[in-house]
C-alpha positions, 0 to 999 in steps of 0.5 A, spaced: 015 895 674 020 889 676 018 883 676 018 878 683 024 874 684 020 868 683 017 869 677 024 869 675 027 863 678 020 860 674 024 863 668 030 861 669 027 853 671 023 854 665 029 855 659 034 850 663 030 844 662 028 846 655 036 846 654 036 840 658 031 837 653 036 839 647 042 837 650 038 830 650 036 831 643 044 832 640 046 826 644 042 821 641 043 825 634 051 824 636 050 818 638 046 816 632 050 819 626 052 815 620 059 817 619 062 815 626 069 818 624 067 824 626 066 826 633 062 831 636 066 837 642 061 838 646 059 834 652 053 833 652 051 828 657 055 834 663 051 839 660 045 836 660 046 833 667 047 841 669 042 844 666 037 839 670 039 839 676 040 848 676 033 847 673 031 844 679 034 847 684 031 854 681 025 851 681 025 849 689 028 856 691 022 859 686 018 855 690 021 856 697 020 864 695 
């Protein structure tokens, strides 16, 4: 049996946000670091943004289901 398109958009919603929530972890360890010379590559701020704001609209269309 498949599960409800909902209950994957709760899915979805779910393991964006916990993303997000890494994402705001490696940008305060980045912008922590002892040694300053050495940069980071991702852009954490965007990914962290992105993966909020697709969390929600997941959540609103689960929502909306």
């Amino acid at each position: 049996m498949d599960p409800a398109p909902s209950t994957l958009l709760w899915c979805l919603s779910a393991a964006l946000f916990a993303f997000a929530f890494l994402a705001a972890w490696a940008e305060r360890r980045r912008a922590r670091r002892a040694n300053l010379d050495r940069p980071g590559y991702a852009p954490w701020h965007l990914l962290q943004i992105l993966a909020f704001l697709l969390a929600i609209a997941a959540a609103v269309i689960a929502l909306k289901l």
